[in-house]
C-alpha positions in Angstrom: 123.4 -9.5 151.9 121.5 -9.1 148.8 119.5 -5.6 148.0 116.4 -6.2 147.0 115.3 -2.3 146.7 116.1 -2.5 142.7 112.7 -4.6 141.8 110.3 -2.3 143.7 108.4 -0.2 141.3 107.9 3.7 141.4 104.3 3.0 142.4 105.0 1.1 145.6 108.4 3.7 146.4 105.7 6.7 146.2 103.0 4.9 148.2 105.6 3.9 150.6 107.1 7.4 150.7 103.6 9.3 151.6 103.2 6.5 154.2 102.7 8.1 157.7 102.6 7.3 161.5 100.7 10.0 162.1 102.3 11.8 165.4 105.2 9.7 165.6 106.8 10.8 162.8 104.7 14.3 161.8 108.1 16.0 163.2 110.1 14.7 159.6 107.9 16.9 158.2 108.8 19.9 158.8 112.5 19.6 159.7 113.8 16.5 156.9 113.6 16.7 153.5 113.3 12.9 152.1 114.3 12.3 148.7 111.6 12.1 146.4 112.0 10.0 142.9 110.4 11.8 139.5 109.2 9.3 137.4 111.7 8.2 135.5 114.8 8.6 138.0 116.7 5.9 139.5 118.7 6.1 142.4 122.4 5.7 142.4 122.8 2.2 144.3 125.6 0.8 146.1 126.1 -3.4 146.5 128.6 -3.4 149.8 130.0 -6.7 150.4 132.4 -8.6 152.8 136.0 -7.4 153.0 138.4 -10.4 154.1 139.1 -10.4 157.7 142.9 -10.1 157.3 142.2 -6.8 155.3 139.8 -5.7 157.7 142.3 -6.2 160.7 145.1 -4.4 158.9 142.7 -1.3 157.5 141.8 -1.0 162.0 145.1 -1.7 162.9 146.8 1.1 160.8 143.9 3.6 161.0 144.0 2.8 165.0 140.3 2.5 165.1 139.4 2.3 168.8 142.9 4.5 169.8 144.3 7.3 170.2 145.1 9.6 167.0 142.6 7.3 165.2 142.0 8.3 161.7 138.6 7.2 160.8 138.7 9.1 157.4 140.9 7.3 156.1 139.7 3.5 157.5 136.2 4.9 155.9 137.9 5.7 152.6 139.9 2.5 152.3 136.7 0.3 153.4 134.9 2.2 150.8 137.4 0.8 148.3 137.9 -3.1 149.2 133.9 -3.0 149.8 132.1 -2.2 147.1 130.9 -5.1 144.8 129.0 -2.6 142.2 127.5 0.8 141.7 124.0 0.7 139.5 122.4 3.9 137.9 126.3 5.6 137.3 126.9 7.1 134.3 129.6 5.0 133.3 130.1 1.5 133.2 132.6 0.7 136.6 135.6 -1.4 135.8 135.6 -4.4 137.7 138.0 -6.9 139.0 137.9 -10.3 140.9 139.4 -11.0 144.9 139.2 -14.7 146.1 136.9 -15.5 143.3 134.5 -12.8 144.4 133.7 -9.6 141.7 134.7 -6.2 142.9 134.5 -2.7 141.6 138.0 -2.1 141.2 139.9 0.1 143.8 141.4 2.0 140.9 138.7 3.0 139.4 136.9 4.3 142.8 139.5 6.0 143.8 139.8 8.4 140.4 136.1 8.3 140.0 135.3 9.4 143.5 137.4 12.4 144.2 136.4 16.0 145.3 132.5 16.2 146.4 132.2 12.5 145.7 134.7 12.0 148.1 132.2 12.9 151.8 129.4 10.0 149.7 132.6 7.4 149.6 133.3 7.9 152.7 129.6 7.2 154.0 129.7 4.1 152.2 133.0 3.4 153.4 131.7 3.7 156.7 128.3 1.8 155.9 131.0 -1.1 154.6 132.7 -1.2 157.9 129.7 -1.7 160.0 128.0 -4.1 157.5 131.5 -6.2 158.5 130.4 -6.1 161.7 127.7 -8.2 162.0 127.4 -11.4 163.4 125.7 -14.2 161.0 122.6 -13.9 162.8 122.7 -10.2 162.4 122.7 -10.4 158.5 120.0 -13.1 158.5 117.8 -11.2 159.4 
């Protein structure tokens, strides 16, 4: 999986972002608020990549995903931190290290950076790392 979102220009984001369906969606209107770019402004992004099967396995296993007492928190904060392969638009340079040959942020790092109110936006991504896991190769082809 490759994002591709980081060579559109603010031009087509806009013209995207007034797009309508007319009545089919006239209810986000009123109700969602959809994050709007100033010129200028880039988004935070998040490059979310495979985690090894074994890891994956022992993240379920011990979080007992699926079970009773299941602690999904904490399987969402841990995918967070063997998942993501590199944060664009941060502040700060984040330290990286290599798994199987493969570039990582490192788990470190996360785990100091993202702390307090970061901590619910890990945990989405966690979560988004998890499913992304889940898909079959057809899935991510298309």
């Amino acid at each position: 999986f490759v994002y591709r979102g980081d060579k559109r220009t603010v031009e087509s984001v806009v013209r995207k972002s007034k797009q309508s369906g007319g009545a089919f969606d006239s209810y986000l209107s009123s109700e969602v608020q959809l994050l709007k770019l100033k010129d200028g402004e880039q988004p935070t992004v998040f490059e979310i990549g495979a985690v090894p099967t074994g890891e994956m396995t022992r993240i379920v296993d011990e979080c007992k995903i699926g079970g009773e007492a299941a602690r999904p928190n904490e399987a969402a904060w841990r995918f967070f931190l063997q998942g993501v392969r590199d944060i664009k638009s941060w502040p700060e340079e984040p330290k990286k290290t290599k798994r199987d040959g493969i570039e990582y942020v490192d788990s470190t790092w996360l785990a100091k950076t993202f702390v307090r109110g970061l901590r619910f936006v890990a945990m989405d991504i966690g979560a988004l790392v998890y499913h992304f896991n889940q898909l079959t190769g057809e899935e991510v082809k298309n």
